[in-house]
PAPA-187997 format. One record per residue (C-alpha): residue number from 1; residue in three letters; x, y, z negated. Coordinates in nm, 3 decimals, padded with zeros to 5 digits. Each point is the difference from the previous one (the first is absolute). Layout:
 num residuo       u       v       w
 NUM     ALA       X       Y       Z
...
//
This chain:
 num residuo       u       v       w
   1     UNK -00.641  01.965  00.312
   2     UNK  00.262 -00.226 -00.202
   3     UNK -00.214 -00.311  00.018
   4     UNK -00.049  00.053  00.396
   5     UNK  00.396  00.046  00.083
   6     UNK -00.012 -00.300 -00.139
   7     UNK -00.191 -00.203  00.111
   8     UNK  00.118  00.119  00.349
   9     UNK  00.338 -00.077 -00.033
  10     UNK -00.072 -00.345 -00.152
  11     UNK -00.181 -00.065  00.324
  12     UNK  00.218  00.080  00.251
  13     UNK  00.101 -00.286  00.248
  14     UNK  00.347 -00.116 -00.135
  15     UNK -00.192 -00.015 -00.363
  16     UNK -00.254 -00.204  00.184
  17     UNK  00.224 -00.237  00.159
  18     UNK  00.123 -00.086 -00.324
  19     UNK -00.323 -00.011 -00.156
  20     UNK -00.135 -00.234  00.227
  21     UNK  00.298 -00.277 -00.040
  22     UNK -00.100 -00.019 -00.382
  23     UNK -00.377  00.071 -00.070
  24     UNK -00.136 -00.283  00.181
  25     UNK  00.158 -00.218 -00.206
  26     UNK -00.211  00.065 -00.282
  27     UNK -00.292 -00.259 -00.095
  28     UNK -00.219 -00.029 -00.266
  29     UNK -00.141  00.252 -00.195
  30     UNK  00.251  00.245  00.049
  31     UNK  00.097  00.316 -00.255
  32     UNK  00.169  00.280  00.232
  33     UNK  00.219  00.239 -00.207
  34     UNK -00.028  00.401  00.157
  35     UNK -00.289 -00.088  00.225
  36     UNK -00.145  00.304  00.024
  37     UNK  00.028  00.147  00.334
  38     UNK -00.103 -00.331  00.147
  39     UNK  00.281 -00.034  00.203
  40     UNK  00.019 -00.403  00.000
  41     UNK -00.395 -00.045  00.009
  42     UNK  00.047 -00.163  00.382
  43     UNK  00.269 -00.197 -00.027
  44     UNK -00.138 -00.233 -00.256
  45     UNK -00.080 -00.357  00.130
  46     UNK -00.346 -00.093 -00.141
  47     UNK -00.012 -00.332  00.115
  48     UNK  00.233 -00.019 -00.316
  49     UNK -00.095  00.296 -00.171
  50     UNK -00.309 -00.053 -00.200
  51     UNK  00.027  00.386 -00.168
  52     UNK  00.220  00.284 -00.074
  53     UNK  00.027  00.205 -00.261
  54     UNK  00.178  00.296 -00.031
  55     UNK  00.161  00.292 -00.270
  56     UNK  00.101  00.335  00.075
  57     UNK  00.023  00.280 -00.222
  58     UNK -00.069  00.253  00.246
  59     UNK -00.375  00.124  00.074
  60     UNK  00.138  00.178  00.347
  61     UNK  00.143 -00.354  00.088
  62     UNK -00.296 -00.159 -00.101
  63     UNK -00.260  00.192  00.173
  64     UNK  00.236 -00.049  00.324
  65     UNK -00.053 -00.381 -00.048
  66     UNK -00.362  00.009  00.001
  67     UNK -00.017  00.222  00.301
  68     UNK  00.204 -00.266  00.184
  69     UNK -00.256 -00.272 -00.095
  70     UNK -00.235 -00.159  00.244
  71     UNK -00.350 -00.124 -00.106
  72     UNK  00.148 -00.358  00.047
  73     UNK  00.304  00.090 -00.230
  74     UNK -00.247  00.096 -00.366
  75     UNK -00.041 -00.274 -00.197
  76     UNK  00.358 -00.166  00.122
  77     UNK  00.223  00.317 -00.074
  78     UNK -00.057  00.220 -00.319
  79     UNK  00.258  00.203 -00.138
  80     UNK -00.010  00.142 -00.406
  81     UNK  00.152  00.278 -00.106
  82     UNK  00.309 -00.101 -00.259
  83     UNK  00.366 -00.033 -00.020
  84     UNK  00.211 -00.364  00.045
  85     UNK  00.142  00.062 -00.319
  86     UNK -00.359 -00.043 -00.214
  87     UNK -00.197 -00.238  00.234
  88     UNK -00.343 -00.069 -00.104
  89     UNK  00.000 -00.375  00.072
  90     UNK -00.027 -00.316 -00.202
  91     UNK  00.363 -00.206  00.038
  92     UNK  00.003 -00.227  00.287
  93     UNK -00.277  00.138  00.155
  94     UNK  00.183  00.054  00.408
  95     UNK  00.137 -00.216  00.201
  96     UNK  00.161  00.252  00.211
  97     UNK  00.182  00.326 -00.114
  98     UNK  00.064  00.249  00.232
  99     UNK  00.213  00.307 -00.016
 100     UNK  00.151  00.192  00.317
 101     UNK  00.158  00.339 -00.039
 102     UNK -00.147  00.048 -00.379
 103     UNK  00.313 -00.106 -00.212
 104     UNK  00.163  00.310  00.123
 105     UNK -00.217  00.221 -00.147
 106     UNK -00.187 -00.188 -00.307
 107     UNK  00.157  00.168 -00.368
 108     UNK  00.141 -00.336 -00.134
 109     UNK  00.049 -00.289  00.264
 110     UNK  00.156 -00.218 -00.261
 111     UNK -00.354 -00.024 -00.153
 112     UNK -00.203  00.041  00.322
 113     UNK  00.191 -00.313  00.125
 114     UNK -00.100 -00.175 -00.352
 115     UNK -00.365  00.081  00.012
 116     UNK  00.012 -00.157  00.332
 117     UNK  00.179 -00.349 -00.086
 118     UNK -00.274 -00.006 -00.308
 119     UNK -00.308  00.035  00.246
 120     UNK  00.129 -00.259  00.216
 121     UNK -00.139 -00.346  00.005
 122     UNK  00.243 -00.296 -00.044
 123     UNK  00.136 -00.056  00.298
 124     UNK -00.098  00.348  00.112
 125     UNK  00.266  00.234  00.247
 126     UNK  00.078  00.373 -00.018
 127     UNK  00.050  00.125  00.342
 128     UNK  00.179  00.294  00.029
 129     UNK  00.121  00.235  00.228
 130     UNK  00.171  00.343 -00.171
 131     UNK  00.256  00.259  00.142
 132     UNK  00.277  00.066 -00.228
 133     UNK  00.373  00.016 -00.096
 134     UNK  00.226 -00.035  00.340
 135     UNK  00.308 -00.289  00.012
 136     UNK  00.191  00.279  00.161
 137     UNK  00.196  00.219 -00.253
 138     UNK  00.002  00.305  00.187
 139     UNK -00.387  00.016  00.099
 140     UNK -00.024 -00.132 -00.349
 141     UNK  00.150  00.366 -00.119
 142     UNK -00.163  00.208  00.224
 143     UNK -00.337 -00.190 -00.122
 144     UNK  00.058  00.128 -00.351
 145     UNK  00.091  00.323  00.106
 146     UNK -00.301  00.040  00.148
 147     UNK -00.199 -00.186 -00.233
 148     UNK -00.112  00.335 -00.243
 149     UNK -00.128  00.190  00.251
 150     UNK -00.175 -00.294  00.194
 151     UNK -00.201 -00.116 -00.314
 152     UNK -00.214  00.318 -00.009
 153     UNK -00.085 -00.005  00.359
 154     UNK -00.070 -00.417  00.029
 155     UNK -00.205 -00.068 -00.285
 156     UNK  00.254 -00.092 -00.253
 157     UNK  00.174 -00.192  00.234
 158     UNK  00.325 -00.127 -00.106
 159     UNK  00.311 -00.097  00.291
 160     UNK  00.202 -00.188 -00.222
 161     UNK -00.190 -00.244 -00.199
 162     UNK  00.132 -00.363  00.074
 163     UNK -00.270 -00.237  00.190
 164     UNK  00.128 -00.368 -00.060
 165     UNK  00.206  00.017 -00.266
 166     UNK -00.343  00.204 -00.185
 167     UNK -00.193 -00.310  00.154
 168     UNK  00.269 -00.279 -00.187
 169     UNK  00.065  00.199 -00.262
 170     UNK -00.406 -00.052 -00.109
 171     UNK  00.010 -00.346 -00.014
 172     UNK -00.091 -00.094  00.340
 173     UNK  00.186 -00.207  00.247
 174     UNK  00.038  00.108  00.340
 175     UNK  00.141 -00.282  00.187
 176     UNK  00.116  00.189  00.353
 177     UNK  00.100  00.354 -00.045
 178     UNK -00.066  00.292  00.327
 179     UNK  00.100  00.297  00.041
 180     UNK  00.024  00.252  00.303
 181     UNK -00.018  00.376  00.115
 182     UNK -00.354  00.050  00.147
 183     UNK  00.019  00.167  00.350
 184     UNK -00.026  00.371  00.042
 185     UNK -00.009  00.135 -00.347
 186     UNK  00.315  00.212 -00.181
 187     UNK  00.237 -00.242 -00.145
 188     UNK -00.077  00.116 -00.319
 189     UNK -00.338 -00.130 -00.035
 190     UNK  00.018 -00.272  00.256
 191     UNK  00.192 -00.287 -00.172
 192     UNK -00.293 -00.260 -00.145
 193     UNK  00.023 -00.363 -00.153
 194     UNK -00.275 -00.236 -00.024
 195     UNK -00.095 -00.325 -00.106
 196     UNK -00.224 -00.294 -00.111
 197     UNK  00.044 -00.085 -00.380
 198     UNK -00.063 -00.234 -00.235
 199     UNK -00.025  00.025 -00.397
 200     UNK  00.282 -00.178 -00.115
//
């Protein structure tokens, strides 16, 4: 049921705006972080995308991924189950890194963020796209207030993890910083950053 919500709500149109603005940037062989669910599957470009790879810890997720595959889709999109923080790749072995609404809910982002710099080829970009920690200090305290008893319902999901600053404080450089409210979601869950960046 968990895995289902989820994917759900990560597909809902304002989600999908957003996704669309930063997944078809990607090129390359491309590593997705939290693909399971399959929610950015259509949105890559494959005249620059020559594969995509993805991790996800969940089964439910995973399962939802596949279902969402086309014939035309096996053999360019393949998702393993595993967790960012322990990838199973060689170093430099992606040109692309991508990661939309996963940092929220991965156990250590710190090392999630490192394992992804590592797999990157010189050169190489992490794209990412997260929800997280508002600017404003007063949705900022209602979003940990509500943070304990959103966690058990959302996954794990956390409302107050920082995006960017998580993103810098890696080692990557992000040369243009965004950040907005997505349309028609509570305020509490709505404010996301995102981002093309470099290792530095």
């Amino acid at each position: 049921m968990v895995p289902r919500l989820i994917g759900f709500c990560c597909s809902q149109p304002p989600v999908m705006k957003r996704r669309a603005e930063v997944v078809p940037l990607a090129s390359g062989k491309v590593l997705e972080l939290g693909a399971g669910g399959g929610a950015n599957l259509g949105l890559y470009d494959r005249a620059r995308v020559e594969s995509v790879t993805g991790v996800d810890p969940s089964e439910g997720l995973i399962a939802l991924a596949e279902e969402r595959m086309a014939p035309s889709d096996r053999g360019f999109f393949h998702v393993e189950r595993g967790v960012a923080e322990e990838l199973p790749f060689p170093a430099a072995s992606f040109d692309t890194v991508v990661s939309t609404f996963t940092l929220c809910s991965v156990q250590d982002p710190a090392r999630a963020l490192a394992e992804a710099k590592r797999v990157l080829k010189p050169g190489g970009r992490l794209l990412f796209l997260e929800h997280g920690l508002s600017p404003e200090a007063d949705v900022a305290k209602w979003q940990r207030r509500i943070e304990p008893f959103w966690k058990p319902i959302a996954g794990g999901c956390h409302l107050t993890r920082p995006v960017t600053d998580s993103v810098t404080g890696a080692g990557f450089t992000v040369p243009e910083r965004h950040g907005r409210y997505m349309e028609k979601s509570p305020k509490f869950a709505a404010w996301v950053e995102w981002g093309s960046a470099s290792a530095a």
